[in-house]
N, C-alpha and C positions, 0 to 999 in steps of 0.2 A: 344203521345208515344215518348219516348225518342230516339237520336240516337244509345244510347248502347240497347236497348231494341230491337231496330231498324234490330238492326246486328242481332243479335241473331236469332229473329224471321225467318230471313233472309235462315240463315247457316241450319236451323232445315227443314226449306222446300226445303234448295236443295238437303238434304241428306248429305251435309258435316259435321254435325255436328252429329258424332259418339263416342260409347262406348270409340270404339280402339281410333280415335283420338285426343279423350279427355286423354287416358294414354300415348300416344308418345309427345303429347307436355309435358306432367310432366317429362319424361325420358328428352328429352332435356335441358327444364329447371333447371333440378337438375344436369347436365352433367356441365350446364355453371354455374351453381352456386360452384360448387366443383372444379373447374379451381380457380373460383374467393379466395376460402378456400383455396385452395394450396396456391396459392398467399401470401394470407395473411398469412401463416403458415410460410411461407422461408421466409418471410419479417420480422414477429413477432422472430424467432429464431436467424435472422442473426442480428437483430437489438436489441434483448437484450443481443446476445453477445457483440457487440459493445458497446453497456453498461456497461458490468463486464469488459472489457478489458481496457475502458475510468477509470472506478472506479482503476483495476491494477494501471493499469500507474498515475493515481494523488498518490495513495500508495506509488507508486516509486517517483515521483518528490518531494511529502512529505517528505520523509527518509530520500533522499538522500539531499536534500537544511538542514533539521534539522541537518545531520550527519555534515555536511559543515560548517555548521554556529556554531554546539556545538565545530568543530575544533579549529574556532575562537577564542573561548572563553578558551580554555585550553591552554593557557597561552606560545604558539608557538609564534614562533616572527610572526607581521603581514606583514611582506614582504614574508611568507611561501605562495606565490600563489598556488606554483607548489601542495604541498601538500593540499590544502583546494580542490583542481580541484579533484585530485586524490579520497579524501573522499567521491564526489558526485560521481565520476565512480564506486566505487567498491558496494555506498548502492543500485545506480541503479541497476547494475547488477546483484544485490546478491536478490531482487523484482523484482519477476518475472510478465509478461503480455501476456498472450494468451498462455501460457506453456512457453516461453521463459524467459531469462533475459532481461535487456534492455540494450543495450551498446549506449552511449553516446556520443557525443564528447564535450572531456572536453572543447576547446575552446569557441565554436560555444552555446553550451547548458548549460555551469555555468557562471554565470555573475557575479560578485563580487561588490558590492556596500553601500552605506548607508544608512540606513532607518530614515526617520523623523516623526516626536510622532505630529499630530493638535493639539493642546494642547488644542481646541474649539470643534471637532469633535471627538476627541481619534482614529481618525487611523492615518494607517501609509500610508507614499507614500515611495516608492524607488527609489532611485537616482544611476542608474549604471555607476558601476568604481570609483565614487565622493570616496576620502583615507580621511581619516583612515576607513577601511572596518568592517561592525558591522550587515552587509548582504548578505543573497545571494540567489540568482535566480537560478533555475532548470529546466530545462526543458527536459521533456523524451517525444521523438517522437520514431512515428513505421510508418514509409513511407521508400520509396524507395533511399533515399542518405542516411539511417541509415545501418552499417550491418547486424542489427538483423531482420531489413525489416520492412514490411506493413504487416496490420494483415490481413490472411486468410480469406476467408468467406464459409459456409456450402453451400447454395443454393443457392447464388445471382448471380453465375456462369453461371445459366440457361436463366437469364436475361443478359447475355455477362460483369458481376462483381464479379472477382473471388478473388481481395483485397481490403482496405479501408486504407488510412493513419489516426492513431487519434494519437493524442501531449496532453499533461497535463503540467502542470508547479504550481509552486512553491515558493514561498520568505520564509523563513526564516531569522529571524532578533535575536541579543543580543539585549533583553531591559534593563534597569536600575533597580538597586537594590537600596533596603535602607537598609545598614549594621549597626546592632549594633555591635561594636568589644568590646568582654565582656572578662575584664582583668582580671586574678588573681591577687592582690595585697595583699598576705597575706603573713605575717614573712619570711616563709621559701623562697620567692624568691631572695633571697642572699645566701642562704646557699651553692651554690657551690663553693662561694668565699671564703666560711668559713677554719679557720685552721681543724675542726673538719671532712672535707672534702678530706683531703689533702690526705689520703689512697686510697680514690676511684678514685678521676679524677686530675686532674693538676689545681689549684685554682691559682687564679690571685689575689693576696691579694697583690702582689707587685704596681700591676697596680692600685687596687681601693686605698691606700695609695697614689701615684704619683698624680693620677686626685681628690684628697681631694684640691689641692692647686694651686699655680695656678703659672706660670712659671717651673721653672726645679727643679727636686726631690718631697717628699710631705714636710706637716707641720709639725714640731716639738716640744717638747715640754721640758721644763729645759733639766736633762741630755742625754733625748734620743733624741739621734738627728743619729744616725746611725742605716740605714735599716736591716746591717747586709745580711744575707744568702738571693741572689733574688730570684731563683730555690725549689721552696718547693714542692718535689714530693714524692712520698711512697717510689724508691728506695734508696735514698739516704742521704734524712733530717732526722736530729736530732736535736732536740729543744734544749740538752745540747751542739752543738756543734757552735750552729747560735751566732751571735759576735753581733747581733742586742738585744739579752735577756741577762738582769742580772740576775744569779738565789740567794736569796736573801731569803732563806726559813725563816720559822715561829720560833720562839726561838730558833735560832741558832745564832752561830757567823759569821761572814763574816770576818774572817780575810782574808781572800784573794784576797777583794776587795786593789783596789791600788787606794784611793782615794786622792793622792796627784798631781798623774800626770795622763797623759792617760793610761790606765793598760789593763790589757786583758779584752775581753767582754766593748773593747771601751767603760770604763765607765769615763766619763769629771771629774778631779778633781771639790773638794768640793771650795766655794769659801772662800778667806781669813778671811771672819770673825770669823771662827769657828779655837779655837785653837788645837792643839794636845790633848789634852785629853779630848776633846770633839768628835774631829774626831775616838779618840777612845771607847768612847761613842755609838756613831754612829755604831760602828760593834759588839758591844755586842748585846745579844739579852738574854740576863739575865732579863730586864725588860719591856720586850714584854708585858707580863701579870704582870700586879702589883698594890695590894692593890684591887684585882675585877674587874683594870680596862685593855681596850686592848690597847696600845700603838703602837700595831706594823703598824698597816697603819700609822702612826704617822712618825716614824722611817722610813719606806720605801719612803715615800712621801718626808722627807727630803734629803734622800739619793739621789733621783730621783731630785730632786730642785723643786719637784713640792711646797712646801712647807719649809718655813724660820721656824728655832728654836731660839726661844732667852731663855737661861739658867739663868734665875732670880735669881733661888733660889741659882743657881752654884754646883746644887746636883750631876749633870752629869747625870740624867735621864729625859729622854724623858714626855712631860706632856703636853698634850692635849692644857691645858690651855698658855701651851707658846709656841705653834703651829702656826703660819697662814698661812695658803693654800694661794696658789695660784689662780688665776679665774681659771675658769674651763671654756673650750673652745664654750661648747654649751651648749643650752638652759635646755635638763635635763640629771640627772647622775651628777656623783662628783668623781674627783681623788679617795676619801677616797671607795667610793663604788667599783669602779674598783680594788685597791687592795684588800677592807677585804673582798669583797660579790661577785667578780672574780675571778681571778689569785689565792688569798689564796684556793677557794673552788673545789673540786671535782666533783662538780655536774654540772661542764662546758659542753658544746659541745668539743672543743679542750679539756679537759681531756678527755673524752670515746676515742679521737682521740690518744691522746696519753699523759699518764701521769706527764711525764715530761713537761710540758707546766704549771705545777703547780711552783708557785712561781716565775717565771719565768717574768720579767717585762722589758718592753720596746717597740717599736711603733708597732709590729706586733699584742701581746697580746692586744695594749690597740684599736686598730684599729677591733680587731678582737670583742673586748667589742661592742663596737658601731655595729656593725653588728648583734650579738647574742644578744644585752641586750637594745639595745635604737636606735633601727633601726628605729624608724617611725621620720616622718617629723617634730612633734611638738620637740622629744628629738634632732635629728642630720640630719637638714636638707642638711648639704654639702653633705651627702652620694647621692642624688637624683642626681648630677653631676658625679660621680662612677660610673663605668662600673662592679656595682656587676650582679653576674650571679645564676639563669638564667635569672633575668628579661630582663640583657642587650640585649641579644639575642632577646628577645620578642620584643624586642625596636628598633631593628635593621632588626629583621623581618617584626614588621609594617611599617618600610619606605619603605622599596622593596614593600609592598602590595601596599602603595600608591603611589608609582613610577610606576608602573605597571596599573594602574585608570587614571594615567597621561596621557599614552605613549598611553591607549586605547580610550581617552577621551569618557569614557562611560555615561558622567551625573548622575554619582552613587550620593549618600548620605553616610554619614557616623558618626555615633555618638561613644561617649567613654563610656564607663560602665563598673565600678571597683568593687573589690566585695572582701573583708574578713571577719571580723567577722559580718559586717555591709555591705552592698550595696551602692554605691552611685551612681547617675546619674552624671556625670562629664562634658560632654560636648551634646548638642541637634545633633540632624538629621543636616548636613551643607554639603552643596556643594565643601568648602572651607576644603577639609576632611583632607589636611596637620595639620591644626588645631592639628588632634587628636594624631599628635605625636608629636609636640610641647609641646601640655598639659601632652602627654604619660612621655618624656622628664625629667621632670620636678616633676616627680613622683618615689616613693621607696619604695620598698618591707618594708611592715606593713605600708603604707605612713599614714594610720589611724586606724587601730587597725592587729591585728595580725591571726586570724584564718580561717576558709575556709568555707563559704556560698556559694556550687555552688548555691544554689537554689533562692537564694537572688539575686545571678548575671542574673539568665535567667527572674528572674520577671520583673526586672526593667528593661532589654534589649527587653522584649515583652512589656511594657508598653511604651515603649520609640517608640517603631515599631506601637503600636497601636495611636499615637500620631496625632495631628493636622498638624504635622510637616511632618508626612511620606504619601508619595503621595499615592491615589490611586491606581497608573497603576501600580506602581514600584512593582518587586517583594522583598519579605521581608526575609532576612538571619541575622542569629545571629552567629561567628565568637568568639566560645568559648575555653579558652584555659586556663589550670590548671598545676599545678606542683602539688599537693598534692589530699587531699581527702576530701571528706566533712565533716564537722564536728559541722556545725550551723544550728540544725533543722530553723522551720519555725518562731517560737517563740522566737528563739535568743539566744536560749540554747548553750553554746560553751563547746567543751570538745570531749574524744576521745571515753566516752561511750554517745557520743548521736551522733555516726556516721549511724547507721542503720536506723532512724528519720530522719538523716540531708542528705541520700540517697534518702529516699521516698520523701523529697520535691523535690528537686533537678527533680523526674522523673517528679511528680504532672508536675511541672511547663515544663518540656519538652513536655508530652502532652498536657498540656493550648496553647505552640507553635502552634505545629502540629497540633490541630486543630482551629486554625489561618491561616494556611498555609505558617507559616513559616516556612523556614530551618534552622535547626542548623547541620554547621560542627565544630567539638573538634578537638583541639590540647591536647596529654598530652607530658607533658615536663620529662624528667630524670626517677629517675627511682622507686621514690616513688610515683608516678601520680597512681591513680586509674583507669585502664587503661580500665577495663571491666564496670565501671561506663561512663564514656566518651565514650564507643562504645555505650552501650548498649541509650546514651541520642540520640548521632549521629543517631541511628538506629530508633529511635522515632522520629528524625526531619530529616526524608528520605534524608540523608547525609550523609558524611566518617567523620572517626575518623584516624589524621594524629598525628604521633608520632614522636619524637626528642631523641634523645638520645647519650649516645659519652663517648670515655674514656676523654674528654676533654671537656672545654666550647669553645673551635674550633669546635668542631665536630656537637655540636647539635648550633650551631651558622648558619654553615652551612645548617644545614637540617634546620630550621627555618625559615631561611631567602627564603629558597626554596619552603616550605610549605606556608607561607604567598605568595609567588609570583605566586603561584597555584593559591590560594583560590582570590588573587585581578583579575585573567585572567578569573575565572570560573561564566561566568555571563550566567545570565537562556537566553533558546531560546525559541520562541514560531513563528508560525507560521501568519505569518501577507498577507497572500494572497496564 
């Protein structure tokens, strides 16, 4: 017989072992076991709220280190302590923990420091205080030297614990981007410089003239060597009044030309080869048209000295064949085409501007040719030293953005990507991002063909982002920015009816972005940008669309250079502890 068999037999023969007594020990036992439940009940309850309250407050130390650290990056000087402290007080308190806020001390609980990337492990470690600052530490506590306190507790009270202090914490870091900065480079980015502009904003045609050349004033050519009128604004120019233009119409006579001495409309006596009745010659315009043929670029070209006449036959008429031009300063384009297929024609930009600009000859009109008619780098490469606008502005806002990568030393990437009627890759992913305004520099509006492929710019700047070149970790942005509209389907169609085509690639290819996970933020520049095209891309590559505009190329010079110095401080934040 066993001991426990032992008992029993035992209890049964002294009579202890009864009905009743066998149900007052279950009453007991279930008394002490429901103590034990309670127990565990106020335990289980006070201890998953201490749970949701820990979860609070990491919500809070999250927020407010991300709130902190996104401050960072918006483009605030980084000696702004005072304000980055601030940004973590107000997201703590504004996330709430156990029904409260959480107030903080900015001192004591925001750390400001810098995060370093293992480039073998990929995380990050934090270095506090270590400047230039690209991180920051949070920490939300609920004890007793906080004023918001220690968190309450429902029934631990019972046990002599009526609070509990719990703290969470936080890093927040800027990591490094790879930007593509994707240029417009198509015709109309000089057109603010244009005479044909002169109505809308204040054109600087006097300045893109001066920077053709190099020393003081610009270059000249036989007789026009006088700028004439600096100031060309809407209220007060006239083209017949500017001493820089001879007007010199098409079969007429110029008798009022003084081409013996300097005469009005600063025009340079003719030189001594040319006798008097030659010289009068010269201002008839009886044989402009003669025999079928047109003589008059002819005639005006010598006028101008672009161009020597030797009168063989001694008929006193103008003849092609006893003509010889002069060189012509640049690689394409010709004297003779500036006057017969310019200045003679109506179908100019400066005519729609204003018609007297017709016939009208000298350094403004022919300076203004090269802008409207042989803009790209193969015909007039000096223009890419020209401060024409708007590009210049563009050129001047990318240095601020790379002044501003400097000053944050962020270890960004940066490549160039140009785009008009054609796309070009221009410069790779490089650390070395000054690069892309050197190369930007060095570049002019139509610099290779003239019309507007957004969609051709976002391919080649997500191909460029998809690249061997572009790290991993980095996050990826495209930094898009247009003055006009699109107008080059996918196929290379160019023209103004295949803008609804040259729209739908343009989006295709912002969501090919997007779902890449890159962002694109748009720039539109002036005031033919297609403005709702460039939101609606930004709005597809979870970004803003940042606008320029001015009655001046001061104005949106300004806003540009402002906007780039945004978009170089606005580097992504992610939570790294």
């Amino acid at each position: 017989m066993s001991p426990e068999q032992h008992r029993s037999r035992f209890l049964r023969r002294s009579g202890l072992w009864t009905r009743s007594s066998r149900s007052g020990a279950v009453i007991v036992l279930v008394a002490a076991l429901l103590v034990v439940l309670i127990g565990f009940t106020v335990l289980a309850v006070d201890v998953g709220y201490m749970y949701d309250t820990r979860a609070e407050l990491q919500n809070a130390a999250d927020s407010a280190a991300m709130a902190a650290a996104a401050f960072l990056s918006s483009g605030v000087p980084l000696d702004a302590e005072g304000d980055v402290r601030a940004q973590a007080y107000k997201y703590a308190l504004a996330n709430k923990a156990a029904g409260t806020g959480n107030i903080i001390n900015t001192e004591a609980d925001v750390v400001l420091g810098r995060a370093m990337r293992d480039y073998v492990t990929g995380k990050y470690t934090f270095s506090a205080s270590v400047y230039p600052w690209d991180a920051v530490k949070v920490i939300v506590r609920r004890d007793s030297q906080r004023s918001s306190g220690p968190v309450p507790l429902f029934f631990a009270g019972f046990f002599g614990k009526n609070t509990t202090n719990i703290s969470a914490s936080a890093i927040a870091a800027l990591v490094p981007r790879d930007i593509a900065m994707t240029v417009d480079l198509s015709g109309s980015m000089n057109d603010d410089s244009e005479l044909k502009s002169y109505r809308k904003t204040t054109i600087n045609l006097t300045q893109v003239w001066r920077d053709m050349a190099t020393g003081s004033g610009g270059p000249t050519w036989g007789n026009m060597v006088h700028w004439g009128t600096e100031d060309i604004d809407s209220d007060t120019y006239r083209p017949q009044d500017d001493t820089g233009l001879t007007y010199m119409p098409y079969r007429k006579n110029w008798s009022y030309l003084d081409i013996n001495n300097d005469g009005i409309n600063d025009f340079n006596q003719l030189p001594s080869q040319y006798n008097s009745k030659e010289k009068a010659a010269l201002k008839r315009g009886r044989y402009d048209s003669y025999r079928r043929k047109d003589y008059y670029a002819d005639r005006v070209a010598v006028m101008l000295r672009l161009a020597d006449w030797n009168d063989r036959d001694r008929d006193k008429k103008i003849d092609s064949r006893e003509v010889s031009y002069r060189s012509y300063p640049y690689s394409q384009g010709s004297w003779r085409d500036w006057i017969k297929n310019y200045v003679r024609r109506s179908s100019t930009g400066m005519y729609s501007a204003n018609s007297k600009f017709r016939y009208r000859f000298g350094l403004k009109t022919f300076v203004n040719y090269l802008l409207e008619r042989r803009y790209s780098h193969a015909a007039s490469p000096i223009l890419a030293q020209a401060p024409c606008q708007p590009l210049e502005a563009v050129k001047d806002g990318v240095k601020i953005c790379l002044d501003v990568l400097d000053d944050l030393d962020s270890n960004d990437q940066m490549s160039l990507e140009i785009y008009a009627t054609t796309a070009k890759h221009e410069l790779n992913l490089t650390e070395n991002y000054h690069d892309v305004a050197a190369a930007l520099d060095n570049m002019q509006a139509g610099h290779y063909n003239a019309w507007t492929c957004i969609g051709g710019g976002l391919k080649i700047a997500i191909d460029e982002l998809q690249s061997s070149r572009a790290r991993g970790y980095a996050k990826k942005v495209i930094i898009l920015m247009t003055d006009g509209r699109a107008n080059v389907d996918q196929w290379g169609r160019a023209g103004y009816q295949y803008e609804t085509a040259a729209k739908t690639y343009a989006l295709d290819q912002a969501r090919r972005a997007a779902g890449l996970g890159i962002r694109i933020y748009t720039i539109s520049v002036g005031f033919n940008a297609d403005r709702n095209l460039m939101q609606e891309i930004a709005s597809i590559g979870r970004a803003e669309e940042f606008y320029a505009s001015g009655i001046d190329s001061a104005q949106y010079s300004a806003q540009l250079m402002e906007i780039f110095g945004r978009l170089g401080g606005k580097r992504p934040v992610v939570l790294i502890k």
